[in-house]
C-alpha positions in Angstrom: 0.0 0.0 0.0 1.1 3.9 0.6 3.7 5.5 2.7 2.3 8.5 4.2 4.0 11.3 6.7 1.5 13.3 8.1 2.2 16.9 10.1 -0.3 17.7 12.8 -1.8 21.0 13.4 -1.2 23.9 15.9 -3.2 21.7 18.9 -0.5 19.5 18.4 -0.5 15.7 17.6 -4.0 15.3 19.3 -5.8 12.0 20.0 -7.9 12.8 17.1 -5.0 13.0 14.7 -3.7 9.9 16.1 -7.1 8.3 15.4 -7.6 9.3 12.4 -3.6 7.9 11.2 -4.8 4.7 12.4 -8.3 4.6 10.3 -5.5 4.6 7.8 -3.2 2.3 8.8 -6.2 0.0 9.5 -7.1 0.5 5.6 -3.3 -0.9 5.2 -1.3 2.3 4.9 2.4 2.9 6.5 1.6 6.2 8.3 4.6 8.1 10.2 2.8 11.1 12.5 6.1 12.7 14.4 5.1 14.9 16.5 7.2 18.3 16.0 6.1 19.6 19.7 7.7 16.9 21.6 4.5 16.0 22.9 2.7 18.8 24.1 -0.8 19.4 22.8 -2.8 22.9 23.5 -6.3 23.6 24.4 -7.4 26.0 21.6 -5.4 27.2 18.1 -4.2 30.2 19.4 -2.2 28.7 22.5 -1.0 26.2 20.4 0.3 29.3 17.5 1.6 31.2 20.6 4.2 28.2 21.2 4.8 27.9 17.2 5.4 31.7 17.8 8.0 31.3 20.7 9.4 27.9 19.6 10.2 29.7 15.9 7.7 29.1 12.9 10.2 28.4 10.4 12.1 26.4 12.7 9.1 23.7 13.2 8.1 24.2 9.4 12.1 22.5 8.9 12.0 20.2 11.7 9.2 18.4 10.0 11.1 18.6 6.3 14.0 17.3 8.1 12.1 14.4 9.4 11.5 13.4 5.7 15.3 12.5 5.7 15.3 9.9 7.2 12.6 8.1 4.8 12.6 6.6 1.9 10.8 9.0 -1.1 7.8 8.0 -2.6 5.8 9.5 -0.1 2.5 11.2 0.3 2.4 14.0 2.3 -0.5 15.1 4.7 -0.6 18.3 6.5 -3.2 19.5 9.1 -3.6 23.3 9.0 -0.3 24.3 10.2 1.2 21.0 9.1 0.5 22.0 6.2 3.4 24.1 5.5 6.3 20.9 5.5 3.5 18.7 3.7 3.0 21.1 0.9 6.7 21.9 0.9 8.1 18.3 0.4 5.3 17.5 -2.1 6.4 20.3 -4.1 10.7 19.9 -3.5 11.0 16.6 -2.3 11.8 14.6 -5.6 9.7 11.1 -5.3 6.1 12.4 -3.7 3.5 10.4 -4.7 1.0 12.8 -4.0 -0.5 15.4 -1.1 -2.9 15.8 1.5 -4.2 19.1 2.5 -6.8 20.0 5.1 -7.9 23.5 6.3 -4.8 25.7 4.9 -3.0 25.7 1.4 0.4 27.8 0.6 -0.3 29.9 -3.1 2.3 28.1 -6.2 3.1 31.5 -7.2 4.0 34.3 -5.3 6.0 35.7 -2.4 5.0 32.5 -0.2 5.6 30.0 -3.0 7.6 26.7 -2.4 7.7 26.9 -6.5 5.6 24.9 -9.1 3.6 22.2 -8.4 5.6 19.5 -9.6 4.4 16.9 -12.6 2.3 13.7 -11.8 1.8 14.7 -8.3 -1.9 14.3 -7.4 -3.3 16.6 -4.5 -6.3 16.8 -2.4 -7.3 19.7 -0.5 -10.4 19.9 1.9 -12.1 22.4 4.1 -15.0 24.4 5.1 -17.1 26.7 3.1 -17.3 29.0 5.8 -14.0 28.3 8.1 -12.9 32.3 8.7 -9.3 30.8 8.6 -9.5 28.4 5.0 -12.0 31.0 4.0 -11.4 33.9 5.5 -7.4 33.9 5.4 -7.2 33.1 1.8 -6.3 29.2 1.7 -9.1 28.7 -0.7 -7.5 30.7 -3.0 -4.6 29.2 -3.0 -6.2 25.8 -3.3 -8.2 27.1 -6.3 -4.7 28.4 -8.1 -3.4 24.6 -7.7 -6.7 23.2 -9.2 -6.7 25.1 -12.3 -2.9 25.3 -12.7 -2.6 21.2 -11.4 -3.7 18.7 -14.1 -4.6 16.2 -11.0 -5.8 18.5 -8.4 -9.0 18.4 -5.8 -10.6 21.1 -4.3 -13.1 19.8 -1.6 -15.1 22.3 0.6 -17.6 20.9 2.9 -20.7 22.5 4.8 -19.6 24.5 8.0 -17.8 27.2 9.4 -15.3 25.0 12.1 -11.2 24.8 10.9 -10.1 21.3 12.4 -13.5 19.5 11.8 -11.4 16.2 10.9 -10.1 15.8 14.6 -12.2 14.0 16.4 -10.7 14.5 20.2 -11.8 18.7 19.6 -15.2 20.3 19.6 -14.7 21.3 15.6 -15.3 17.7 15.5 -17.8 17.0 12.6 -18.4 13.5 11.8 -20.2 13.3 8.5 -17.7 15.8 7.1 -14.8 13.5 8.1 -16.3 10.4 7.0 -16.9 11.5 3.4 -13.4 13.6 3.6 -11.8 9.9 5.1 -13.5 8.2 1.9 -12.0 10.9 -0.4 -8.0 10.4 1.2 -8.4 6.5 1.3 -9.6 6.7 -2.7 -6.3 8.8 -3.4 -4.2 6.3 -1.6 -5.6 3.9 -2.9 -4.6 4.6 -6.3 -1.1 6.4 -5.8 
């Protein structure tokens, strides 16, 4: 089956990311989830981007692209909001990616921000909510829309709702139905990487 690393987001690597790495090693995935804050977790999004703040933004961004060193390529990459940023970056510079994960944030292909092209044959997904005032609001869903009509094999997905970690199911953004058609969506792209 697929190799996958996936980044967790600003909460940290909650029990609700953990769970939802093992719905996909339970569907027979190899899924590597470090955990970039050395195991603390936070109670809300901006506790946990006070302590990406302090501990240095860029400096977690390449501790996570650095993890990627010591494994093999042909990877997918998943990224959770903040995690976002060394999942999008190794999909794009890492030679070898077999594809990307994105959920509730996106980094624009062209621009200031840019990690550069989005490189050939590399399929990405990208989900969030219609209303989320950070996806939304923040301008991740443009970004995602620049990949999906620059990217021959590109996914925009935006789901009902206004909550920004709706896929983690230990928080109160929890939202089942969402996650369980977004979980049918990444296990269909695995499937056929």
């Amino acid at each position: 089956m697929t190799e996958v690393l996936m980044f967790h987001h600003a909460q940290g690597l909650t029990p609700g990311l953990r769970a939802f790495a093992d719905v996909l090693r339970t569907a027979g995935h190899t899924v590597h989830a470090p955990d970039l804050f050395d195991g603390r977790t936070f109670g809300s999004i901006e506790e946990g981007m006070a302590f990406i703040h302090q501990a240095g933004f860029d400096e977690l961004r390449e501790r996570g692209v650095r993890i990627a060193d010591a494994l093999p390529p042909g990877l997918v990459y998943v990224g959770f909001s903040f995690g976002v940023l060394p999942a999008q970056k190794l999909a794009q510079t890492r030679p070898g990616a077999r594809g990307a994960l994105l959920f509730y944030s996106c980094i624009p292909i062209s621009g200031d921000w840019a990690f550069g092209p989005w490189p050939d044959g590399v399929p990405v997904q990208i989900h969030g909510m219609d209303a989320d005032p950070v996806f939304v609001g923040e301008g991740d869903v443009d970004a995602a829309r620049e990949i999906v009509a620059k990217v021959e094999d590109a996914e925009l997905f935006l789901y009902p709702g206004d909550q920004h970690y709706f896929a983690d199911s230990s928080l109160p953004s929890y939202d089942a139905a969402a996650t369980a058609l977004l979980t049918r969506r990444v296990l269909g792209l695995l499937d056929r990487v």
